[in-house]
C-alpha positions in Angstrom: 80.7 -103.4 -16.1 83.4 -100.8 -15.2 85.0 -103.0 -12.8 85.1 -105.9 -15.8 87.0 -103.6 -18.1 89.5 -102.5 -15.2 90.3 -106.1 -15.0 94.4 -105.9 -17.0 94.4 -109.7 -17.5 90.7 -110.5 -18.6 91.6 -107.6 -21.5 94.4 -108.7 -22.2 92.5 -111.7 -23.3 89.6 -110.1 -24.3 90.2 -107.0 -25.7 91.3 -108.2 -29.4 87.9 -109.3 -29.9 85.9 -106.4 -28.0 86.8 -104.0 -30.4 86.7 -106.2 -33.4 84.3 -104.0 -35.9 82.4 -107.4 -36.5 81.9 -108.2 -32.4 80.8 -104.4 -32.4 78.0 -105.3 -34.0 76.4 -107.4 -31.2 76.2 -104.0 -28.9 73.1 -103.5 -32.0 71.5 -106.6 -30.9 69.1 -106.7 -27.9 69.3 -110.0 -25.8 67.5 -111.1 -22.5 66.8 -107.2 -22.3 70.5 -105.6 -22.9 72.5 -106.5 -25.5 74.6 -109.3 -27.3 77.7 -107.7 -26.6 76.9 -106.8 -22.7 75.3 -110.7 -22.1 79.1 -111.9 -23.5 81.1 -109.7 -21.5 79.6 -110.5 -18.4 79.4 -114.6 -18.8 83.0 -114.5 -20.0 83.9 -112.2 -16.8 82.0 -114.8 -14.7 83.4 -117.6 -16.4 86.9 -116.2 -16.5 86.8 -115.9 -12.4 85.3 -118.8 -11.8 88.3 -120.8 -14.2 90.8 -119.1 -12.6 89.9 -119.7 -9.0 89.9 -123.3 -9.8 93.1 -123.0 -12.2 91.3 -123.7 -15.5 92.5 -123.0 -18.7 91.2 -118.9 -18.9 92.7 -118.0 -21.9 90.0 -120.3 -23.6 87.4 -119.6 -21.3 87.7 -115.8 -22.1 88.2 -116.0 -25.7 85.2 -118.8 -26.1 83.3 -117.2 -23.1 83.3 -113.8 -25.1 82.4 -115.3 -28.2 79.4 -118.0 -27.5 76.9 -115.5 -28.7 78.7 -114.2 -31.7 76.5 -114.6 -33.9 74.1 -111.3 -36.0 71.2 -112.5 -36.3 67.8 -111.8 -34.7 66.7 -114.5 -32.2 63.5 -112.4 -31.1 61.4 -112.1 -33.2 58.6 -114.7 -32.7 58.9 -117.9 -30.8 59.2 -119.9 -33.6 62.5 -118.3 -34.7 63.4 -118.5 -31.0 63.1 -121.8 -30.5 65.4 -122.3 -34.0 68.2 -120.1 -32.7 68.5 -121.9 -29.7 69.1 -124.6 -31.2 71.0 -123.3 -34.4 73.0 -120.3 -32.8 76.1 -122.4 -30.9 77.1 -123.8 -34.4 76.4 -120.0 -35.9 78.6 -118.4 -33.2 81.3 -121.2 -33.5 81.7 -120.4 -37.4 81.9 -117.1 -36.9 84.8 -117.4 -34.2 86.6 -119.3 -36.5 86.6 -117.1 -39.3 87.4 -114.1 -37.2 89.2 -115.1 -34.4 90.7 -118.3 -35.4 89.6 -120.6 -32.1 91.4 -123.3 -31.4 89.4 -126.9 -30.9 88.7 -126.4 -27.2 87.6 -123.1 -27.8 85.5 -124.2 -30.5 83.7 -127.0 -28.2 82.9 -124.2 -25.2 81.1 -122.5 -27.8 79.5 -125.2 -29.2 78.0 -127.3 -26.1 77.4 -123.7 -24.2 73.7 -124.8 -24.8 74.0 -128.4 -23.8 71.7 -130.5 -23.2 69.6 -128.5 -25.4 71.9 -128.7 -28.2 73.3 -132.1 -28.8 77.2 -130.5 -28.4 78.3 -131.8 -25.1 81.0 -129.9 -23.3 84.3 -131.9 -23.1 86.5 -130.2 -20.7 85.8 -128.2 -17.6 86.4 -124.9 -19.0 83.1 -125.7 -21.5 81.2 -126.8 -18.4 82.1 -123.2 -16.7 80.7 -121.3 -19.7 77.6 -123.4 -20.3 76.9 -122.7 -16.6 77.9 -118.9 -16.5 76.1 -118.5 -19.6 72.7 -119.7 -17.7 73.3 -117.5 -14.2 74.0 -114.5 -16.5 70.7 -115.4 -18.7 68.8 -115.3 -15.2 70.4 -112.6 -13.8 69.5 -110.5 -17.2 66.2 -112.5 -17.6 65.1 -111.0 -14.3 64.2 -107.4 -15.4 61.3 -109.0 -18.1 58.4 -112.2 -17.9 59.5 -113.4 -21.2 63.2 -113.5 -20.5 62.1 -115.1 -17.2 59.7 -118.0 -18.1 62.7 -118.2 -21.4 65.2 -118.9 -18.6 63.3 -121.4 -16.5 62.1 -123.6 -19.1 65.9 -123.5 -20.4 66.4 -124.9 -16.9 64.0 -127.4 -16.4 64.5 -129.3 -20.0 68.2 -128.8 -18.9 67.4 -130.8 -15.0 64.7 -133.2 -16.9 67.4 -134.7 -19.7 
């Protein structure tokens, strides 16, 4: 993570919201074993390399990338209300950007469709296809360290290859 926050033009574009005093309330929430804040971080680092080797828009992809997840509540406490918030949290997270941050529309679609085809959001430019994908090799990546967070991740895949 060191490395990510030594990185002048990724916080440039993402410090504003890093140190927000409502973001700083996701470093509370635990998610795929670390926390909300550390899981957005990283899949908007990813995503923000990935968009500028192929000369994407990163501006958006940072901002959206870093905010995907912004939302407060719980999403582990019992698979029921799991199953809900995966559903439910892109439009949470995409309200809550707007309110504090102020997205823009393409912004506002990243976040949305990050969990496409799961949710029924579908990413409309490439930088939404970058995060959506990020957002999955980070989940995995994080997902590896617990069973849950594993078998989580590769059902997430397989309804994603079977639709």
């Amino acid at each position: 993570m060191n490395k990510i926050y030594k990185d002048k033009e990724f916080m440039s574009m993402a410090s504003a919201i890093l140190t927000h005093k409502e973001f700083l309330k996701t470093k509370m929430i635990v998610h795929h074993g670390g926390t909300r804040f550390n899981h957005s971080v990283k899949v908007a680092y990813l995503s923000y390399k990935i968009s500028k080797l192929l000369g994407c828009d990163t501006r958006a992809v940072v901002r959206a990338g870093t905010l995907h997840d912004f939302f407060l509540e719980r999403d582990d406490k019992n698979i029921a209300t799991e199953t809900k918030m995966l559903i439910k949290h892109p439009s949470l997270a995409k309200e809550n950007a707007i309110n504090y941050f102020g997205v823009n529309e393409k912004e506002q679609n990243i976040i949305e469709s990050h969990m496409f085809p799961i949710s029924n959001i579908a990413p409309k430019s490439k930088e939404a296809w970058i995060v959506s994908l990020c957002d999955k090799i980070i989940a995995m990546a994080e997902g590896a360290s617990t069973a849950k967070a594993q078998v989580s991740v590769w059902i997430l895949f397989l309804i994603n290859f079977i639709r």
